[in-house]
PyMOL CGO cylinders between C-alpha atoms (Angstrom):
from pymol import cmd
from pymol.cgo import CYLINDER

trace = [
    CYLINDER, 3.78, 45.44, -78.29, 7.02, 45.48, -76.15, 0.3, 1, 1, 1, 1, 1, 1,
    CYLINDER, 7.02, 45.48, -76.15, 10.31, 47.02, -77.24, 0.3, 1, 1, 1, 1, 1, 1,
    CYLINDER, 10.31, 47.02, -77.24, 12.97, 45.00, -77.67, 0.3, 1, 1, 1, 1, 1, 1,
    CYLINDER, 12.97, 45.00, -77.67, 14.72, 45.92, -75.00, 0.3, 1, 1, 1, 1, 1, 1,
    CYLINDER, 14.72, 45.92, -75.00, 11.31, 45.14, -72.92, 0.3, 1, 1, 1, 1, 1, 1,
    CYLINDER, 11.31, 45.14, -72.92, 10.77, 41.70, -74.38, 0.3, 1, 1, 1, 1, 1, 1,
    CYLINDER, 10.77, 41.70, -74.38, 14.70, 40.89, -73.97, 0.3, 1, 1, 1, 1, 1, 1,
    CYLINDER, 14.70, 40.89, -73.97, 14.67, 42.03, -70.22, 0.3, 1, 1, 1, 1, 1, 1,
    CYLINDER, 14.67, 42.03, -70.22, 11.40, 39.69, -70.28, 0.3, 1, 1, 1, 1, 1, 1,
    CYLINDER, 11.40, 39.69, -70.28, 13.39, 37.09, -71.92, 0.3, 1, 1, 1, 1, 1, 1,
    CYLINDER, 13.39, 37.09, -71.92, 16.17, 36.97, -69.37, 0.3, 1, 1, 1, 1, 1, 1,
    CYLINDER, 16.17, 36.97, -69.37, 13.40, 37.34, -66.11, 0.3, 1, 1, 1, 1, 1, 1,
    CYLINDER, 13.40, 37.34, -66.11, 12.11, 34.02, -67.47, 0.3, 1, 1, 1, 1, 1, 1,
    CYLINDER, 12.11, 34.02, -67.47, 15.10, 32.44, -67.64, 0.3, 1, 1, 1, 1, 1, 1,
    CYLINDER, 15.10, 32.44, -67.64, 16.44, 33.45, -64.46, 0.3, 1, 1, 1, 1, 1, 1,
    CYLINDER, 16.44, 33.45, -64.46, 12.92, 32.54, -62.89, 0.3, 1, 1, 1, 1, 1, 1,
    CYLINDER, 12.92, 32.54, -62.89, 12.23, 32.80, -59.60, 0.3, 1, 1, 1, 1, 1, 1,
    CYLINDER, 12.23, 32.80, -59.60, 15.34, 34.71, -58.42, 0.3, 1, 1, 1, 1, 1, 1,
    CYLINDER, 15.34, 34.71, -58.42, 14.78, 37.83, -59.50, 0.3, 1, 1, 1, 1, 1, 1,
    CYLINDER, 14.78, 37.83, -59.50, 13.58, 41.26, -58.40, 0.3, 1, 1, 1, 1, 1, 1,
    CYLINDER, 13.58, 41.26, -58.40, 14.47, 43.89, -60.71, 0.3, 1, 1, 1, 1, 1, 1,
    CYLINDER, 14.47, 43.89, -60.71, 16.39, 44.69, -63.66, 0.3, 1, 1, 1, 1, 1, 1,
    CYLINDER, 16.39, 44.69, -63.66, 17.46, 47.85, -65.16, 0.3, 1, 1, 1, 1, 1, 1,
    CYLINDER, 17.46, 47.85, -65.16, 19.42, 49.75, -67.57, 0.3, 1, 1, 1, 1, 1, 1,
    CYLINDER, 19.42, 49.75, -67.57, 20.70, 52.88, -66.79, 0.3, 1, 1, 1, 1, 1, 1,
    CYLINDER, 20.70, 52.88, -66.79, 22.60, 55.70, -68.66, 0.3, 1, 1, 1, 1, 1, 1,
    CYLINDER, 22.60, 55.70, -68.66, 25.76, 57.25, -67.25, 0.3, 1, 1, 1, 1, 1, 1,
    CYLINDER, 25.76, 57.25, -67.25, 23.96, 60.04, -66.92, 0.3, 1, 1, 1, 1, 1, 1,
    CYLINDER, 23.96, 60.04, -66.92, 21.91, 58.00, -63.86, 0.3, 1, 1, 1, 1, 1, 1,
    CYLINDER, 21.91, 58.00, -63.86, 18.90, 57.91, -66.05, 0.3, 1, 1, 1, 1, 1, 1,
    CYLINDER, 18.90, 57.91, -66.05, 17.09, 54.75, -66.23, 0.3, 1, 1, 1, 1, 1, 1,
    CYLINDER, 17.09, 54.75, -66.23, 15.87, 53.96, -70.03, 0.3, 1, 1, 1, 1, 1, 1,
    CYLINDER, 15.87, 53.96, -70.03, 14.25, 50.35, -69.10, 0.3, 1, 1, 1, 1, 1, 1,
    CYLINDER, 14.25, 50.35, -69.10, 13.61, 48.47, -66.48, 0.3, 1, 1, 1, 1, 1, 1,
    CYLINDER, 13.61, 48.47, -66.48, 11.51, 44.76, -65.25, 0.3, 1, 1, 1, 1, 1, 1,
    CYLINDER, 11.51, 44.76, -65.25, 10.86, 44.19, -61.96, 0.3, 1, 1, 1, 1, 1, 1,
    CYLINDER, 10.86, 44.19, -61.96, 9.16, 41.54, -59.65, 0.3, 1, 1, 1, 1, 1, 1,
    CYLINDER, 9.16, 41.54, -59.65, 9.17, 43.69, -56.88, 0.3, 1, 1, 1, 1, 1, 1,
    CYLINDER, 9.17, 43.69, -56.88, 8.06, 46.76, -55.95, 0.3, 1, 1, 1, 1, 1, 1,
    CYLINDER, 8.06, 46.76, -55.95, 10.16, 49.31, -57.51, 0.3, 1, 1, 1, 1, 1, 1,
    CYLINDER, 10.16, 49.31, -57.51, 9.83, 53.00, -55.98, 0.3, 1, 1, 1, 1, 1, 1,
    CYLINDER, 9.83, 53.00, -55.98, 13.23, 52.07, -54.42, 0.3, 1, 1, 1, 1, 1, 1,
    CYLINDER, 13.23, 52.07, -54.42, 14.89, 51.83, -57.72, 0.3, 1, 1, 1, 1, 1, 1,
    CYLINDER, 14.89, 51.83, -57.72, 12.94, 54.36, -58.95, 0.3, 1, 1, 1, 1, 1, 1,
    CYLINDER, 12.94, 54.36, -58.95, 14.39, 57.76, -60.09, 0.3, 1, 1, 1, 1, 1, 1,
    CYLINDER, 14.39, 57.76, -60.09, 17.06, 59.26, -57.42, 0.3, 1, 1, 1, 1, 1, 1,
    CYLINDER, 17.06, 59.26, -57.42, 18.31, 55.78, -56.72, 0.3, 1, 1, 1, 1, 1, 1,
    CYLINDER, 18.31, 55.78, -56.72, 19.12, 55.03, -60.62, 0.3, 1, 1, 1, 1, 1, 1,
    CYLINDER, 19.12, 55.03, -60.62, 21.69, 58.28, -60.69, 0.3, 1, 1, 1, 1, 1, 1,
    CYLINDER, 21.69, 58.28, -60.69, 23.36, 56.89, -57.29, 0.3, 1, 1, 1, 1, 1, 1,
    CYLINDER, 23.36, 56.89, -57.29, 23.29, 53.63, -58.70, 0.3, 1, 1, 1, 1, 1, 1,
    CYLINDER, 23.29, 53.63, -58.70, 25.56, 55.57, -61.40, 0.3, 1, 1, 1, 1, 1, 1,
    CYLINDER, 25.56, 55.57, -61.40, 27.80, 57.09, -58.97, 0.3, 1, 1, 1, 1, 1, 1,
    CYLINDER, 27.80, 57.09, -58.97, 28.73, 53.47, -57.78, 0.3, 1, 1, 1, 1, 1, 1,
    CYLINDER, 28.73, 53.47, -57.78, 29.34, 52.24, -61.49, 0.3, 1, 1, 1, 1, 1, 1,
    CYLINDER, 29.34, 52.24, -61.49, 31.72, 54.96, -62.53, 0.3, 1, 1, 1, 1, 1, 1,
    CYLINDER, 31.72, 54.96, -62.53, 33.22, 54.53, -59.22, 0.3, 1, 1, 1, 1, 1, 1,
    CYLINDER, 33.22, 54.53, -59.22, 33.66, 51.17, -60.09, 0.3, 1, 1, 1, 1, 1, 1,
    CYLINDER, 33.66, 51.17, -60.09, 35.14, 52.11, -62.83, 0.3, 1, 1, 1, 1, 1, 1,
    CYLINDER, 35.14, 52.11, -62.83, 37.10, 54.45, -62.23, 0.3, 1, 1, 1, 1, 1, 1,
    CYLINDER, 37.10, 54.45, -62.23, 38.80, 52.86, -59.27, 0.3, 1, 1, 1, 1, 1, 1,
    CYLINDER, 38.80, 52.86, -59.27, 39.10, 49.48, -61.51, 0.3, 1, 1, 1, 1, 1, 1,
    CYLINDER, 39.10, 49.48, -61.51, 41.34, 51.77, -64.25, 0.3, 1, 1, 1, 1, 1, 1,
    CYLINDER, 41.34, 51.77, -64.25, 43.37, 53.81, -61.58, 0.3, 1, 1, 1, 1, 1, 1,
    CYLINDER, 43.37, 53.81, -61.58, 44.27, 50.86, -60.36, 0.3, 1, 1, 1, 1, 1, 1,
    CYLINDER, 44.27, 50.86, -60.36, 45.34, 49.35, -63.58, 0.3, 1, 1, 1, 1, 1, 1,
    CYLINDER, 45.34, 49.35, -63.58, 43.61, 46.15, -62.62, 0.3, 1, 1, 1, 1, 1, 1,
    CYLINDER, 43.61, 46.15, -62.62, 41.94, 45.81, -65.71, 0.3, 1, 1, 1, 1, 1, 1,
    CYLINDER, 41.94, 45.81, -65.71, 38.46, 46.81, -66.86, 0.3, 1, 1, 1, 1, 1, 1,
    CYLINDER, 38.46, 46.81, -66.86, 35.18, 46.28, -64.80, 0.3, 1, 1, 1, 1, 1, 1,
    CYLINDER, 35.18, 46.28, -64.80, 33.26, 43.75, -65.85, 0.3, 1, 1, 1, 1, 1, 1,
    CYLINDER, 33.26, 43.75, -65.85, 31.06, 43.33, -62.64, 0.3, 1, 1, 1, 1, 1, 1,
    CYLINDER, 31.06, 43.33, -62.64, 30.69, 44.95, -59.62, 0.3, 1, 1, 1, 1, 1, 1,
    CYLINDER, 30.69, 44.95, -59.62, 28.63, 43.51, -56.96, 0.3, 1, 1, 1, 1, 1, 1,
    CYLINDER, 28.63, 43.51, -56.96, 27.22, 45.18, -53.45, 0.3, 1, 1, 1, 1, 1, 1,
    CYLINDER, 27.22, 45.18, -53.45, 25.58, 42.89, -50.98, 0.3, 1, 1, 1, 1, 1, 1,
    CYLINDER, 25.58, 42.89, -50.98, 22.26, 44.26, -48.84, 0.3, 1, 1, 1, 1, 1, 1,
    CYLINDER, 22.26, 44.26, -48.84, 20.80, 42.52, -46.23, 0.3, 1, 1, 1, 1, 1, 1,
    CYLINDER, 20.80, 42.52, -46.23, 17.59, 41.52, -48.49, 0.3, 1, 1, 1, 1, 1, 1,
    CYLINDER, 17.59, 41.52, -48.49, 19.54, 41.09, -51.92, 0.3, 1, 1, 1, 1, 1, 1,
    CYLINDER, 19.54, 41.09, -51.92, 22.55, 40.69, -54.19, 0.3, 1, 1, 1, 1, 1, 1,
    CYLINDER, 22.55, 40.69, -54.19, 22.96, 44.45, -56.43, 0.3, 1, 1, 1, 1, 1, 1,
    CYLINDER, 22.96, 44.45, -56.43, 24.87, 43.25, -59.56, 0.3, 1, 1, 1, 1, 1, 1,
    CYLINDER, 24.87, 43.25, -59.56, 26.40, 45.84, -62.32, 0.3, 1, 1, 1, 1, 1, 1,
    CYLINDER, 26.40, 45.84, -62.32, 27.65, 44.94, -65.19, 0.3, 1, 1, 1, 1, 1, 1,
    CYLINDER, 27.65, 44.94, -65.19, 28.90, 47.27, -67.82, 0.3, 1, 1, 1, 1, 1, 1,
    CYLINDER, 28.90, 47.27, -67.82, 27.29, 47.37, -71.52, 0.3, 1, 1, 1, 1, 1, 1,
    CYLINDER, 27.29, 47.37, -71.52, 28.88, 47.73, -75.25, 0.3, 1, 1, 1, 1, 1, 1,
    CYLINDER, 28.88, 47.73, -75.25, 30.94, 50.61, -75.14, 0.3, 1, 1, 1, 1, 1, 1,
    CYLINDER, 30.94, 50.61, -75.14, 30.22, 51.37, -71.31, 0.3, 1, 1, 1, 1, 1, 1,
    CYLINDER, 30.22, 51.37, -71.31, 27.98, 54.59, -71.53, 0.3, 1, 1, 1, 1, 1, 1,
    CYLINDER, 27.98, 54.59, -71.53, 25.45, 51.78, -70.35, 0.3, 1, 1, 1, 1, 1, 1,
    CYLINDER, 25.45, 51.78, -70.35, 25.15, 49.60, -67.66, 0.3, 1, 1, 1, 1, 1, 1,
    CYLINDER, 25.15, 49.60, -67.66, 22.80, 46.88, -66.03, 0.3, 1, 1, 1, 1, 1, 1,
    CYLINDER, 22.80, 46.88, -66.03, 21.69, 46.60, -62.74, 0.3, 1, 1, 1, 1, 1, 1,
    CYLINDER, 21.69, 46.60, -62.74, 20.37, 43.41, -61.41, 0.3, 1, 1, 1, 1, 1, 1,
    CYLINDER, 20.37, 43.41, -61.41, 18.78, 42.82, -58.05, 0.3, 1, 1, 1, 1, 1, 1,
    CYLINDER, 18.78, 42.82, -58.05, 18.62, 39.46, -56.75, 0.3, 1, 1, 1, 1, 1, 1,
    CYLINDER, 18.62, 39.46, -56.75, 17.32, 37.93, -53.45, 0.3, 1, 1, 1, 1, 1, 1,
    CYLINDER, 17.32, 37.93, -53.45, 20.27, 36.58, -51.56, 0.3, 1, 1, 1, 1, 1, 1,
    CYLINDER, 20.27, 36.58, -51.56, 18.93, 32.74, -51.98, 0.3, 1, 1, 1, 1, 1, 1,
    CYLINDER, 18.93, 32.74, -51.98, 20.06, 33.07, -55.90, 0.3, 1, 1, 1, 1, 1, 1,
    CYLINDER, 20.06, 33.07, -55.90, 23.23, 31.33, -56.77, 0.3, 1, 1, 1, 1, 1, 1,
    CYLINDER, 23.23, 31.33, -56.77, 25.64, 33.92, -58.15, 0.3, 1, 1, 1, 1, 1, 1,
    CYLINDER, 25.64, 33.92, -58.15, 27.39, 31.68, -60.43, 0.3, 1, 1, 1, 1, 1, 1,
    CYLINDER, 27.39, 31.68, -60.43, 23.92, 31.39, -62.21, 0.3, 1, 1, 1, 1, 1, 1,
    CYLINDER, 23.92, 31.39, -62.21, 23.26, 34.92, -62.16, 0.3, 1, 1, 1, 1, 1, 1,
    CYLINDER, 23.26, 34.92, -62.16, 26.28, 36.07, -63.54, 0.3, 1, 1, 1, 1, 1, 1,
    CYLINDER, 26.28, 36.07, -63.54, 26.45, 33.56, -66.50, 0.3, 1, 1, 1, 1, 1, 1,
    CYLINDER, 26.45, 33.56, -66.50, 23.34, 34.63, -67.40, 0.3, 1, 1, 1, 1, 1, 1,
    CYLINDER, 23.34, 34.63, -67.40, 24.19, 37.85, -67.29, 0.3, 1, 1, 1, 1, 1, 1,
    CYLINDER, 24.19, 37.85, -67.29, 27.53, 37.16, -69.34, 0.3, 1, 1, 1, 1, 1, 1,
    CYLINDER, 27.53, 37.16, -69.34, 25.25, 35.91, -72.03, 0.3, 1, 1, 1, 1, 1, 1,
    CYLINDER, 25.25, 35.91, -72.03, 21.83, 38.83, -72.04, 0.3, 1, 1, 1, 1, 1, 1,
    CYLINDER, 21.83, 38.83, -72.04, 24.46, 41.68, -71.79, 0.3, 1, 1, 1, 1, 1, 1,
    CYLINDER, 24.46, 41.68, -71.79, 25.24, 41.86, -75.26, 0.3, 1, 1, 1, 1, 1, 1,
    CYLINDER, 25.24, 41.86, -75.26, 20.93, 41.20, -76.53, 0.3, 1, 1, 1, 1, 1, 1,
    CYLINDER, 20.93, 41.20, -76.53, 20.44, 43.70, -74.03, 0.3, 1, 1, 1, 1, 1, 1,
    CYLINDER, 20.44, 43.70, -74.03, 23.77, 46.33, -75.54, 0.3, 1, 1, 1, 1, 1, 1,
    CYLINDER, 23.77, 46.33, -75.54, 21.99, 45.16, -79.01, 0.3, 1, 1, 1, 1, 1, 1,
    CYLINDER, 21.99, 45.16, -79.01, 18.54, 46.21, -77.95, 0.3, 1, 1, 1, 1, 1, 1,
    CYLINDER, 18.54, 46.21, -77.95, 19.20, 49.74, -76.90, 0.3, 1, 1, 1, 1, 1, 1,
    CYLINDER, 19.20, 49.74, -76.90, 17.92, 52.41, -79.38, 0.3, 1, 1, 1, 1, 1, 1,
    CYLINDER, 17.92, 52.41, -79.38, 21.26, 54.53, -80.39, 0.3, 1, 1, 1, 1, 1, 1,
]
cmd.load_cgo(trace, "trace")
């Protein structure tokens, strides 16, 4: 039987359908504690969880020195796919969300808007 943080990262793959690769929640620390993906994900995998934490708390970081107001999202485009982060609860979260470049962001993200706090609610604490 899944956790619920599996069956709720299930529950937003299906309703995103066919654009999406992975998904993934990762500590501050840069260590992933669940992830769904659609695509193979060595890449994601490990190493590239704790620099996908460097980016977020750059994110961060920049977002607050800048006094521009708090992160909500931070995208990075790739040649193959969208990288979306998005913050969680009280921020010692976040989610990243790969998407193939064909997905329509708008869609994405208000999804996204609406998981993040099932997915903040899911995480054992």
């Amino acid at each position: 039987m899944p956790s619920k943080l599996d069956q709720t990262h299930q529950d937003f793959r299906t309703e995103l359908g066919p654009d999406f690769f992975v998904s993934m929640i990762i500590g501050m620390d840069g260590l992933s504690i669940s992830n769904n993906a659609a695509v193979e994900i060595e890449f994601f995998a490990g190493e590239a969880a704790a620099r996908m934490a460097m980016i977020a708390k750059l994110a961060d970081k920049v977002s607050g020195k800048l006094g521009i107001g708090k992160m909500e999202d931070h995208l990075v485009t790739i040649d193959q796919a969208y990288l979306i982060f998005r913050n969680l609860g009280d921020g010692s979260y976040f989610w990243l969300l790969a998407v193939p470049r064909t997905a329509v962001l708008g869609t994405v993200r208000m999804l996204m808007t609406e998981f993040a706090p099932k997915l903040w609610d899911a995480i054992p604490r």
